[in-house]
C-alpha positions in Angstrom: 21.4 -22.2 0.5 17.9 -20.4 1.5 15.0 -18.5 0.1 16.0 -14.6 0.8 12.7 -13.3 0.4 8.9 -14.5 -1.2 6.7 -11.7 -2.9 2.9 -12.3 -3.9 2.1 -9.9 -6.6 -2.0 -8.7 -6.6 -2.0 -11.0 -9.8 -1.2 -14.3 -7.7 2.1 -14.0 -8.9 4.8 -15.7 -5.9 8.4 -14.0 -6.9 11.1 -15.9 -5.1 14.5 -14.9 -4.1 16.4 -17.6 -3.6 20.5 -17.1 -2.4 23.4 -18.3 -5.1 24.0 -21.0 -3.2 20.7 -22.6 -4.3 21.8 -22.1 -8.3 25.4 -23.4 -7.7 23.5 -26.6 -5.8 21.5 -27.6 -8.4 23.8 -31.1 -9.8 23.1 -33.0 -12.3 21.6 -31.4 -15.5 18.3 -30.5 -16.9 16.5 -33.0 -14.9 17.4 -32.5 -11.6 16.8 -28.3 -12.0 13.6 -29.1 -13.9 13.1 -30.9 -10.4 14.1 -28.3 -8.2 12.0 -25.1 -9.8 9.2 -27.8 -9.7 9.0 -28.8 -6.6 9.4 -25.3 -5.0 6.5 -24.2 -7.6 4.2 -27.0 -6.6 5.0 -26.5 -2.9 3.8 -23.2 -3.0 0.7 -24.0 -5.0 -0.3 -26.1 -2.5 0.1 -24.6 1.0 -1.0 -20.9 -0.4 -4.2 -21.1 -2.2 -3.1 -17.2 -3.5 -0.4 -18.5 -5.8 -1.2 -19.1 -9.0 2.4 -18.9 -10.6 5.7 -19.0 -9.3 8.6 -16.7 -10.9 12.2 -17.4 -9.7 14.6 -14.7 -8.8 18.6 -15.8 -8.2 20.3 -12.2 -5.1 17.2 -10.7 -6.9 17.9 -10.3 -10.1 16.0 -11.8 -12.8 18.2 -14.6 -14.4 18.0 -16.7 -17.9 18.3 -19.9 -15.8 18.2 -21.2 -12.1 21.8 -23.2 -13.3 22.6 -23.6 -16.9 19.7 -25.5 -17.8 16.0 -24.1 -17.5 14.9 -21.1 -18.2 13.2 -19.0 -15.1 12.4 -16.2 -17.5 9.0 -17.0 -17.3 6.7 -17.9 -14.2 6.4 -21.6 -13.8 2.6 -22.4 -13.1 
């Protein structure tokens, strides 16, 4: 599993790519995705002072959630 690429949009938006293998990685339910997207979110936040929201691509294409669970459809802030 990796990242496959990271975009910052003029708007502080960070868009990141992340491989299948991260979505088919995510075990055990709601909580432990909900953990995942926040952690990566959070990370960024903090070590680039240009993010201001995170949005989650999965092979870049937008998807309704990371792994069955929560939705990405929106940037996580």
């Amino acid at each position: 599993a990796h990242l496959r690429q990271l975009y910052l949009l003029d708007d502080g938006t960070a868009v990141v790519d992340l491989s299948q293998e991260v979505a088919q990685g995510v075990l055990g339910g709601v909580i432990w995705e909900r953990a995942v997207i926040e952690s990566i979110t959070r990370s960024l936040r903090e070590n680039v002072d240009q993010i201001k929201r995170v949005f989650f691509l999965v092979e870049g294409q937008q998807r309704r959630t990371l792994a069955g669970h929560v939705s990405i459809e929106q940037p996580f802030m």
